[in-house]
Each structure stands twice: as C-alpha cells, then as structure tokens.
C-alpha positions in Angstrom: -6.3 9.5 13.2 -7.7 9.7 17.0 -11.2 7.4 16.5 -10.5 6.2 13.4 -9.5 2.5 12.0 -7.3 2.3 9.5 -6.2 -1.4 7.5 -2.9 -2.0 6.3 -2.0 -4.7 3.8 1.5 -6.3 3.5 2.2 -4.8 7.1 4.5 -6.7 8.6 7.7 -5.6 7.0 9.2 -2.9 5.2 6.9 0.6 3.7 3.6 -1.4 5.2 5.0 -1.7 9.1 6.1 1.5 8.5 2.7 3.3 7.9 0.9 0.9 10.4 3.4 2.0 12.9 2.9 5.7 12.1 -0.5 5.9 11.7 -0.8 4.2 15.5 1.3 7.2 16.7 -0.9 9.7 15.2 -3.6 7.9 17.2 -5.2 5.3 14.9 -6.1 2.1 15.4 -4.4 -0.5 13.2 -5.6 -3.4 11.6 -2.9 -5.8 9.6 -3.8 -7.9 6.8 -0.9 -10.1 5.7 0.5 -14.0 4.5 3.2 -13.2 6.6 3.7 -13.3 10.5 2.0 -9.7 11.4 3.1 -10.5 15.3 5.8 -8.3 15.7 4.0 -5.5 14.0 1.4 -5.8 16.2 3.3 -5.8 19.3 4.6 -2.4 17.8 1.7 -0.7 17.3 0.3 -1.9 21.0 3.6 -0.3 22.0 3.0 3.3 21.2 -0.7 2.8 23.0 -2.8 1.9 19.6 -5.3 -1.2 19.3 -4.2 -3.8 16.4 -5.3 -6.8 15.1 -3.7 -9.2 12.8 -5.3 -11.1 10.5 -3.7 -13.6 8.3 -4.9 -14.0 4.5 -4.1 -13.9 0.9 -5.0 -10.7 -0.8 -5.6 -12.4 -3.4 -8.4 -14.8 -2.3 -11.5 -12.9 -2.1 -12.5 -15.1 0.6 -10.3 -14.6 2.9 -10.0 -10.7 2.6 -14.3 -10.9 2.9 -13.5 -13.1 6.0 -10.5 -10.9 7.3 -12.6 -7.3 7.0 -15.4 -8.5 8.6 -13.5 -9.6 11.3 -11.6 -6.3 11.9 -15.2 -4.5 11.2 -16.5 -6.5 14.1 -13.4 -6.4 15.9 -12.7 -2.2 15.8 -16.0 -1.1 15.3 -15.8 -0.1 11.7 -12.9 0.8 9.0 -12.1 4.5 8.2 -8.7 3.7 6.0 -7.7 1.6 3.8 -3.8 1.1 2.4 -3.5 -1.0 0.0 0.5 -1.8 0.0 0.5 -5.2 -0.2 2.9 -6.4 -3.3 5.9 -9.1 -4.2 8.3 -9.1 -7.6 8.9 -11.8 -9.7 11.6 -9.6 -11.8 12.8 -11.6 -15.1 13.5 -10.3 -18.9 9.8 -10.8 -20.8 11.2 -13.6 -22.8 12.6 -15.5 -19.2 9.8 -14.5 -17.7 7.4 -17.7 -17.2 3.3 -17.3 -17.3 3.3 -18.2 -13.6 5.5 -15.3 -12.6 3.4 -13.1 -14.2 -0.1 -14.3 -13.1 1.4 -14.4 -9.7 2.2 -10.8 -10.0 -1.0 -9.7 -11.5 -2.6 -11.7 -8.6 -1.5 -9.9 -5.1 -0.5 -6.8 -6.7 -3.3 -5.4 -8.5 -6.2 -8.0 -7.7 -5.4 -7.6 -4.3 -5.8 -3.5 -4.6 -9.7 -5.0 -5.9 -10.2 -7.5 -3.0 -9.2 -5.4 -0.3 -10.9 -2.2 -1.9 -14.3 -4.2 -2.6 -14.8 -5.8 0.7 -13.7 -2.2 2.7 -16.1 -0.3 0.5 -18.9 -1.7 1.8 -18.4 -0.4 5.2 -17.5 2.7 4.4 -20.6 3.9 2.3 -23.0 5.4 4.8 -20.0 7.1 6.6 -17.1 7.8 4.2 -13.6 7.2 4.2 -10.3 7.2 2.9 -7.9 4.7 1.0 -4.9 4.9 -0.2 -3.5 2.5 -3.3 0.7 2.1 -2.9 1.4 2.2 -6.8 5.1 2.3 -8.0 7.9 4.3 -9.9 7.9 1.6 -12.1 3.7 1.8 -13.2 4.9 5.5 -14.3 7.8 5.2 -16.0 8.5 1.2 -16.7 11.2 -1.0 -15.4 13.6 -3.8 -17.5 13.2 -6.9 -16.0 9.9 -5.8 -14.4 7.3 -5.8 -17.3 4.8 -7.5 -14.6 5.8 -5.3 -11.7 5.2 -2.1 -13.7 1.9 -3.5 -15.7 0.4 -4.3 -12.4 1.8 -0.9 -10.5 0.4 0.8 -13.4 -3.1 -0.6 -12.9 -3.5 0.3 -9.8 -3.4 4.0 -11.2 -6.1 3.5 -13.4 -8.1 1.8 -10.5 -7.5 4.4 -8.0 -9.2 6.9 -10.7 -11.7 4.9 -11.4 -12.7 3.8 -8.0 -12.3 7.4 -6.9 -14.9 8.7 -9.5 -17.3 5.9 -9.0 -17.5 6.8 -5.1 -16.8 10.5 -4.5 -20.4 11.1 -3.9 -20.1 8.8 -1.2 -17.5 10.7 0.7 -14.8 8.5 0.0 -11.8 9.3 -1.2 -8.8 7.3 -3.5 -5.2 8.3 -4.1 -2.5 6.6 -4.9 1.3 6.9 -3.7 4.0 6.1 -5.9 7.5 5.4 -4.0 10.8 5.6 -6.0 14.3 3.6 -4.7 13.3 3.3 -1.1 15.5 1.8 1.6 13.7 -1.5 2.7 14.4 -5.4 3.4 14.0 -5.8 -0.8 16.2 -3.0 -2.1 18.8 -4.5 0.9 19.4 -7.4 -1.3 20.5 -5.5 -4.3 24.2 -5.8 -5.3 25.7 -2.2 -3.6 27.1 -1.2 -7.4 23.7 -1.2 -8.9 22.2 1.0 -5.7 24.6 3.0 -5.7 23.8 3.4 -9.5 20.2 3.8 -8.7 21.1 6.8 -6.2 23.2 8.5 -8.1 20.7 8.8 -10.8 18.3 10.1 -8.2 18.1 14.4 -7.7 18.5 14.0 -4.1 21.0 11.7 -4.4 19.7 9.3 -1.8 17.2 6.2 -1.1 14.2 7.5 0.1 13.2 6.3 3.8 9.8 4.0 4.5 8.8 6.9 7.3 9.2 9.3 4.4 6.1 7.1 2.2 4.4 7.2 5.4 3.8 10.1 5.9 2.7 11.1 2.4 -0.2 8.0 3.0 -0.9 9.7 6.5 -1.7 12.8 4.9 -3.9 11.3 2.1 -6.1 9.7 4.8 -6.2 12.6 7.0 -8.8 15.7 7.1 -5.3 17.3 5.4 -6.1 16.1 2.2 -10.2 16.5 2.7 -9.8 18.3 -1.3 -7.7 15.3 -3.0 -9.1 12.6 -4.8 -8.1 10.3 -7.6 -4.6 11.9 -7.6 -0.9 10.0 -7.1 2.0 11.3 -5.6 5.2 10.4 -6.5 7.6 10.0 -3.6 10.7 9.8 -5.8 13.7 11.9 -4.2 13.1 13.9 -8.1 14.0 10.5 -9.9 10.1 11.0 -11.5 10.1 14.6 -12.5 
C-alpha cells in the first residue's frame, strides 16, 4: 500500500477501523468517510505513521460523498482504493418490518456501495485501481428477521460484477468480501445464548475476528490479487460452505 490512497467507508468502528488501521500499517494512506465521529480512527492511523483524513457525510447523499471525494482527491493527491463497508441493520420479521426500515436499509447499504463507487470511479480511470464491496453472509444465504439486510448485501454482489465487467478494461478491479459472525461492537449486543448458538453452528467453531476481514480486503486491493476481479470471498469460519 506504500504510495497509494485507499478510502474507507463506515470507518470509525468495528470491520471498517479495522481495515483503515491495517491498510495504514501496510503503508497506505487512509481516508475515512463516515456519519459518525471518524476522530479516534484518525488519530490511529496517524499513530502507526500513515496520513488520514476524515470526512464526515451520508453515503447515501450523493452530494456529500461528490463533496467528500473530491476533497480527499485534492487532499492525498488521488484515490487508489476504495472499501465500501459502510452498512446499519434495521432487523424485524417482513410483516413487522415498517417501509422506512427498509428504504433506510436499501439507502446506506447498497446506494451507498453506488455513491461512493460513482464518485471514486472517476479518479481512477486514467490510472486504475482497486475497490472492494463488504457484502454479507446474509446476501448469500438469507437471514430471518433480515429480509432488508440480506436484499441489500445481496445487491452489492450483483453490483460488484457488474461494475467489475463494465471497467476491467480500465484497469480497475471489484470484489466483494462477504464476512460471516464476526466479533464487533454489533454482534456484542447479542444475547450470549444466541452467539453461542451462532458459533457452534460455525466449522471453526468461533466468531471470526475484524483483523481477519482485513486482511482478505488488503489482499483484494493489493498487486496480490492483480488476476481477481468480480469475485467474493466469503470470510465465514466454514459457516458458508
């Protein structure tokens, strides 16, 4: 990552700050799109000797992320990466489940993937580049109680795909990453029977670590994976096999 820029959506907790964090001590410099504070993420990344910037948007509003990229194009000299983890849950049974849950879903988890994708595109035509989609478990195999979740997760599947087809000739490439039970601030606030559920219905028989997602995303953006496009890898402890 030495010389190159890589964004980060939803950065500032959890599988996000965990890929900013590791791509700054690979060498990269880190930008941080988020609605949340991004501060302590930042200071993070400055820590292990990598430039950040923080910019605070809605991935949602198409505005803001055109406003937000230009500023980090302007600010680091160009994009290289993209990772598009950005994502909330409005979990509820379809018939609970209210039309504002759902658009809101929809919304920041797979219009976001276009917002972010659209304006980053356009800076990486004449040179190439890399991006990274975080999809889901869920978009492969559904979820109850997370009908929204899953359609939107799955959707960023078929847009990775797409996007990669549309601009391989380009030099840019699209995969997508698709984390099982992972051990972050959201799967925290589970009741412990139902994780331990969860993990005992995983192969390995564990929660899967943030670092562990992170470094599947590095290798998709690095000269690694220079053959790999349009594909999604399933970081799953097995649960997906």
């Amino acid at each position: 990552m030495k010389g190159r820029v890589a964004v980060v959506t939803g950065a500032s907790q959890g599988i996000g700050r965990a890929v900013a964090e590791f791509l700054a001590e690979k060498g990269g410099s880190v930008a941080i799109i988020d609605v949340a504070d991004g501060t302590d993420t930042v200071r993070a990344i400055e820590a292990k000797g990598s430039k950040a910037l923080f910019f605070q948007a809605d991935v949602s509003d198409g505005r803001e992320v055109e406003k937000a990229v230009t500023g980090i194009a302007e600010g680091m000299g160009g994009i290289d990466c993209l990772v598009n983890n950005a994502g909330i849950t409005r979990d509820r049974l379809l018939l609970r489940m209210t039309e504002d849950e759902w658009d809101l879903v929809m919304r920041v988890n797979l219009k976001g993937v276009y917002t972010c994708t659209k304006a980053v595109l356009r800076h990486m035509m004449k040179k190439g580049g890399s991006i990274v989609n975080i999809s889901s478990i869920a978009g492969l195999t559904g979820n109850a109680g997370q009908s929204n979740y899953a359609a939107a997760k799955a959707g960023i599947v078929g847009f990775t795909k797409s996007v990669a087809r549309e601009y391989a000739e380009r030099g840019i490439r699209v995969n997508a990453v698709a984390p099982g039970f992972i051990a972050t601030e959201l799967t925290a606030r589970l009741d412990e029977k139902y994780r331990e559920a969860i993990r005992q219905s995983i192969p390995l028989k564990r929660a899967g670590e943030p670092i562990e997602v992170a470094r599947v995303v590095y290798f998709l953006l690095s000269e690694y994976s220079g053959y790999i496009t349009g594909e999604v890898i399933n970081v799953s402890g097995g649960l997906y096999i």
